[in-house]
LOMI-21698 format. One record per atom (N, C-alpha, C): residue number from 1; x, y, z; atom name. Coordinates in steps of 0.1 Angstrom, whole numbers, plus 5000, padded with zeros to 4 digits. Layout:
seq  east  north  up  atom
NUM  X  Y  Z  CA .
...
//
This chain:
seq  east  north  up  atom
1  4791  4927  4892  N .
1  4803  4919  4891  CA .
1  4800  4907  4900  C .
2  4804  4895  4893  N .
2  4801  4885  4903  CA .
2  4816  4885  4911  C .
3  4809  4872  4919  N .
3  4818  4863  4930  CA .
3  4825  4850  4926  C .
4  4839  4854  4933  N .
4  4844  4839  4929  CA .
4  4847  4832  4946  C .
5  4850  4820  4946  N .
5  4853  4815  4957  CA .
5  4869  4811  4959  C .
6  4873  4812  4969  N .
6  4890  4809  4967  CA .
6  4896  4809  4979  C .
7  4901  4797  4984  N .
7  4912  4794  4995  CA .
7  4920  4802  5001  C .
8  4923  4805  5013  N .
8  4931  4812  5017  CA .
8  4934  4802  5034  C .
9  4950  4798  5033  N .
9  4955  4795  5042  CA .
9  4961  4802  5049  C .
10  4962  4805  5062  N .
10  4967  4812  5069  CA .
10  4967  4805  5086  C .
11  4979  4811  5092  N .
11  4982  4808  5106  CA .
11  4971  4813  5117  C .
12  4968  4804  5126  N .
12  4956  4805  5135  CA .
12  4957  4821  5141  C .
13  4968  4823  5144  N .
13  4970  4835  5155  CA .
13  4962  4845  5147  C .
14  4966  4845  5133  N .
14  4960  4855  5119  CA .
14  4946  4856  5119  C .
15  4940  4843  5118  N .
15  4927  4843  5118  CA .
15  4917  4845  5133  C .
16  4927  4842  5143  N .
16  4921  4851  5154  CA .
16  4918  4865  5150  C .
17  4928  4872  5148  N .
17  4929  4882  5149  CA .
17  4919  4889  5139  C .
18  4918  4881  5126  N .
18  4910  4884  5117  CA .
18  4892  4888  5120  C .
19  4893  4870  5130  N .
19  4877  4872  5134  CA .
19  4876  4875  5146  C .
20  4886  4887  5155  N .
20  4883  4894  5164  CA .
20  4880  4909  5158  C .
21  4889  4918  5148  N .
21  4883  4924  5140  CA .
21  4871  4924  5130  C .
22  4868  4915  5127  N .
22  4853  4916  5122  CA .
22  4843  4912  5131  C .
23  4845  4907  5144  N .
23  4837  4908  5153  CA .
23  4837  4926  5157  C .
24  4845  4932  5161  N .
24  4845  4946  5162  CA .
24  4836  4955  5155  C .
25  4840  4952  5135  N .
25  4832  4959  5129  CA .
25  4819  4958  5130  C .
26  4813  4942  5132  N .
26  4797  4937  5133  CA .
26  4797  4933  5116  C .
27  4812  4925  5115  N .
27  4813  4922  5097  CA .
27  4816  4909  5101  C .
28  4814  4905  5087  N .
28  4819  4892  5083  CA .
28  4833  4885  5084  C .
29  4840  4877  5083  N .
29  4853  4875  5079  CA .
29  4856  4875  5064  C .
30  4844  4871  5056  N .
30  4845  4876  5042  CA .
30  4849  4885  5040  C .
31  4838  4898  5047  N .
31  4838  4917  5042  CA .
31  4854  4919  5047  C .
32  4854  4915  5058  N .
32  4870  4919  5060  CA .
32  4884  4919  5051  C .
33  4879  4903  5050  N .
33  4895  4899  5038  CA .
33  4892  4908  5026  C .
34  4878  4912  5020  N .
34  4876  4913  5005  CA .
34  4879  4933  5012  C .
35  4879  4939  5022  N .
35  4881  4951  5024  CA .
35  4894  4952  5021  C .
36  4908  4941  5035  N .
36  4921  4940  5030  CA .
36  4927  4935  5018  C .
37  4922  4930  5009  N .
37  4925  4927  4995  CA .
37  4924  4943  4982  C .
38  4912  4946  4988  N .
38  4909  4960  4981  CA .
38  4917  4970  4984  C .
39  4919  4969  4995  N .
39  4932  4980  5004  CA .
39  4946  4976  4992  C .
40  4953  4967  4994  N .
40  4965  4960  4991  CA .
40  4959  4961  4974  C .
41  4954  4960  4968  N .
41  4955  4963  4952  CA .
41  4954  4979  4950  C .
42  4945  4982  4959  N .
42  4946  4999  4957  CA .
42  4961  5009  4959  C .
43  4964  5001  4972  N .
43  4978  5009  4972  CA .
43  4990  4998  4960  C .
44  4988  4986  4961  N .
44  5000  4986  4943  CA .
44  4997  4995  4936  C .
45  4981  4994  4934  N .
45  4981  5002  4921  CA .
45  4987  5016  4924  C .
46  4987  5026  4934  N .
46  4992  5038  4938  CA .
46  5005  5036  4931  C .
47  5013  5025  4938  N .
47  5027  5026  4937  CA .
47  5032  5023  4925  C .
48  5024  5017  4918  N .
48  5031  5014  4901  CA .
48  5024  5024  4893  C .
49  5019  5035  4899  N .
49  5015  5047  4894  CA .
49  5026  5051  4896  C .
50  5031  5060  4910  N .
50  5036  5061  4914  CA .
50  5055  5062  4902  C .
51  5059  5051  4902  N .
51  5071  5044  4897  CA .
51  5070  5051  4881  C .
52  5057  5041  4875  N .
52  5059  5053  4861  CA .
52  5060  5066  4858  C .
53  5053  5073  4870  N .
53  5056  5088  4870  CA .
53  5073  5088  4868  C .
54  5074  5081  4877  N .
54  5091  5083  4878  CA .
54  5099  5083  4865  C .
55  5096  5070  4861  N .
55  5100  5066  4850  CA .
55  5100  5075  4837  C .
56  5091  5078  4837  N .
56  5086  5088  4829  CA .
56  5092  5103  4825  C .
57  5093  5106  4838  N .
57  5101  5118  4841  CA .
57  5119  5117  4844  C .
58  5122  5104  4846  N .
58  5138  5101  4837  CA .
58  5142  5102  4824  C .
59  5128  5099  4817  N .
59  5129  5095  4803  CA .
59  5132  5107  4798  C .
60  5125  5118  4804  N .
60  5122  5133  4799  CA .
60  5134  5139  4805  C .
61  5144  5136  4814  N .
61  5156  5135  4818  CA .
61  5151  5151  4824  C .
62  5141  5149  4835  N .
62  5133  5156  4845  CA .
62  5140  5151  4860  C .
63  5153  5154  4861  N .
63  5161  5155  4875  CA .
63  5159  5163  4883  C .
64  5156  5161  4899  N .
64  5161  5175  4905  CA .
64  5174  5180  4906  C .
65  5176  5193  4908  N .
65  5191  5201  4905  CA .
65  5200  5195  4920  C .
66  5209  5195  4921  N .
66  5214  5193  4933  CA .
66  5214  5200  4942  C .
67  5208  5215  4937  N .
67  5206  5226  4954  CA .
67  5190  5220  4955  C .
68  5183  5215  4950  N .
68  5171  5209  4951  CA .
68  5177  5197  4963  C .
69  5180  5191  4958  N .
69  5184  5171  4965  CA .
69  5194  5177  4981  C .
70  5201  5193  4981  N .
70  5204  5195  4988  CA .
70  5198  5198  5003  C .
71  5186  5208  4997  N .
71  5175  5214  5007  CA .
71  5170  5206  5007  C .
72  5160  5190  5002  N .
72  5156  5180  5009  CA .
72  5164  5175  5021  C .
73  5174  5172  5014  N .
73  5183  5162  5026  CA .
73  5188  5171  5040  C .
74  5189  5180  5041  N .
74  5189  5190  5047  CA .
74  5180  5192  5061  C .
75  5167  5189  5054  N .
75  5158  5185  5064  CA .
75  5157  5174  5076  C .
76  5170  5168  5067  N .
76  5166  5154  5073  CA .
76  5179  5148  5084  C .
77  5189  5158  5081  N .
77  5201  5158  5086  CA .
77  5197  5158  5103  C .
78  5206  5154  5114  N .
78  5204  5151  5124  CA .
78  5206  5164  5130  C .
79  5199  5169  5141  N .
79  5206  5181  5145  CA .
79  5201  5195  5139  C .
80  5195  5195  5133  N .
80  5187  5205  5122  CA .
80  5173  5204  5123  C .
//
């Protein structure tokens, strides 16, 4: 697969931080960005995986029961 070349503007503080992190790894600021780029498409893609599942399983009118939605929330109640 080739290489393309492409601009990226960003705030100085950013790019400190960028090339104090890839000083860390003993990387580039390239390998870095092209690592957080591959991160950030990996997890969309999760989540619009994710969403069709959903979708999907509305369509199939695949609800949980409400003693289901009940014992989740349950957990989460304060005090419990």
């Amino acid at each position: 697969m080739g290489t393309e070349a492409f601009s990226v503007r960003a705030d100085a503080k950013k790019v400190a931080k960028l090339d104090r992190l890839a000083k860390q790894l003993e990387r580039s600021r390239n390998y870095v960005v092209n690592q957080a780029i591959d991160h950030l498409l990996d997890l969309h893609a999760l989540q619009d995986e994710r969403i069709k599942d959903g979708i999907r399983a509305a369509e199939a009118n695949e609800f949980a029961s409400d003693t289901e939605v009940h014992r989740i929330l349950s957990k989460y109640k304060s005090g419990q």
